[in-house]
N, C-alpha and C positions, 0 to 999 in steps of 0.2 A: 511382506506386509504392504509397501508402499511400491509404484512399479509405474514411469509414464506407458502410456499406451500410446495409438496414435488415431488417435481423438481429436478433432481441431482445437490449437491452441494446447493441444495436453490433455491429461486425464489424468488423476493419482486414481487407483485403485485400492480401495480399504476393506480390512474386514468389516462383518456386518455391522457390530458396536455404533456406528455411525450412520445407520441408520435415518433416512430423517434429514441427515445433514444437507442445508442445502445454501451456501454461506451467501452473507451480501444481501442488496435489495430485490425486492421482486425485479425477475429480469436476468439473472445470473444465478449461478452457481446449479444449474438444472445437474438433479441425479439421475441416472438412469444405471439399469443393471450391466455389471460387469460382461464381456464375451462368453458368454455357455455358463459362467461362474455364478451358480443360485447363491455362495456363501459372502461375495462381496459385491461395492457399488462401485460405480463410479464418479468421482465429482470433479467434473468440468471444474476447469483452468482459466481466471482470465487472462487475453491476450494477452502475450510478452512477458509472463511468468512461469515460470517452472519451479516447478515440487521444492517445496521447502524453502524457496525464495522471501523473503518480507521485501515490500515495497512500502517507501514512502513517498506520495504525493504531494507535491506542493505547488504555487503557485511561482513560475520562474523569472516573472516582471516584479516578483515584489520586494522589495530591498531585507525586510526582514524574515520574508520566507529563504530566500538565498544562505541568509547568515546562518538559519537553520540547517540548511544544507551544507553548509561550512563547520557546522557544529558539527556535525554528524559524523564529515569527512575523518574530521578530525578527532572524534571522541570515542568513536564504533571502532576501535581498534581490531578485533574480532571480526569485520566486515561480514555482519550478521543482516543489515539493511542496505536493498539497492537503492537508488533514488529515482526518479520520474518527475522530470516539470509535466503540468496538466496539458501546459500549450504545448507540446511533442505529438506527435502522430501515434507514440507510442502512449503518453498519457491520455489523451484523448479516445482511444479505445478503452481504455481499461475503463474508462468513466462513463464513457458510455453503457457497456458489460454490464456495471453494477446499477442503472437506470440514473446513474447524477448527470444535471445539466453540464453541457458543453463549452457554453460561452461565458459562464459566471461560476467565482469558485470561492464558497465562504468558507470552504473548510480544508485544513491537512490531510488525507487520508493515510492510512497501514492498512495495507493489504496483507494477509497470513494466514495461511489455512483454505487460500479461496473466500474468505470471509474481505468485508473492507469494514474499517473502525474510522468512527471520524470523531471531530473536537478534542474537547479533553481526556476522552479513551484510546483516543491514539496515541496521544504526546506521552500520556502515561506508559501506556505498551510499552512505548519506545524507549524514554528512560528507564525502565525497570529491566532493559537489556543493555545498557552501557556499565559500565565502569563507575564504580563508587570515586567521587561521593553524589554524581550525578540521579544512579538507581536510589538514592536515597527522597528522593520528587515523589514517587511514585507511592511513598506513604500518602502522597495529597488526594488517592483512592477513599480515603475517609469521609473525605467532604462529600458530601449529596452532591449526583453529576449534575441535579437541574443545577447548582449553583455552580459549578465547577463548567456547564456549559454556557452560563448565563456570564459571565468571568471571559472564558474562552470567546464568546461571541464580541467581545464590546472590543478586544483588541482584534479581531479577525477582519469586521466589518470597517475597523477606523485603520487598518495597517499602510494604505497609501497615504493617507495623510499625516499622521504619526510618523511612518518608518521614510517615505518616499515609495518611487516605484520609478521601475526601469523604464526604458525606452524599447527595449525587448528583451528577449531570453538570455542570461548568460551561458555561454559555452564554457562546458569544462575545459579546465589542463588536459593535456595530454595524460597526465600520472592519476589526476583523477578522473578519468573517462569512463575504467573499468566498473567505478561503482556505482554509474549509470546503468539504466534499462536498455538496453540494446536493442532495435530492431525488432521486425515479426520474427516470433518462432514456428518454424518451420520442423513439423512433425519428421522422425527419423526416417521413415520409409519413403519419404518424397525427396 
């Protein structure tokens, strides 16, 4: 069904059903046909992900994007999401990938599927994959997103000044290191 190839960055390959798929902003997630395989595609990887990975983006100077990152650490018990500050080398590609600016960051992203989700469809993504009674947020899918992004936006845009902000990137523990993005991936045959 699914199978990295060695595609820059990665490749899933899928049956046809998928068709079409081409996740993310213009700029990313380019399909092209499988090797000799007329029955499946393939959909390009962004950088520093692999198959079946979720990332979440955030911003790692900002006091309340961190705490988030602490949530996470701490609640994703399942370590079903990696994490990525944007100002990483590794963040900053993947951001790139999907066509979002590089030096200004209003939003969290989740990356999943090759796809990236931002504002309040990410954080929802996201709690509807922790641990109750957290996945229970994720009823707040109810609410119209323009309002639920218009909500998202007023604390994204004031979070330095509300939360504070660092002086630069926090570095993980050593114990939580592993649920960091790591480095370029490098295709197996190289």
């Amino acid at each position: 069904m699914l199978r990295d190839t060695s595609e820059p960055f990665g490749c899933v390959v899928a049956d046809a059903d998928l068709r079409g798929y081409a996740g993310g902003k213009p700029g990313g997630g380019a399909v092209s046909p499988a090797d000799g395989n007329t029955g499946e595609i393939c959909v390009k990887l962004p950088p520093n992900i692999g198959p079946d990975e979720k990332v979440i983006l955030f911003d790692g100077v900002c006091k309340l994007c961190n705490g988030w990152s602490r949530f996470i650490i701490q609640h994703d018990t399942a370590h079903r999401f990696k994490l990525c500050s944007v100002q990483s080398d590794e963040g900053q590609a993947i951001l790139a990938w999907f066509g979002y600016p590089t030096d200004h960051y209003d939003t969290m992203l989740l990356v999943e599927d090759g796809k990236a989700f931002e504002r309040s469809d990410a954080f929802l993504r996201v709690v509807a994959r922790l641990p109750t009674p957290w996945r229970w947020l994720a009823s707040l899918r109810v609410v119209p997103e323009s309002l639920r992004d218009f909500l998202y936006d007023r604390i994204a845009l004031n979070r330095y000044r509300l939360f504070g902000k660092h002086e630069q990137c926090v570095v993980p523990s050593a114990r939580d290191r592993l649920r960091f993005v790591q480095g370029p991936r490098v295709a197996d045959n190289e």
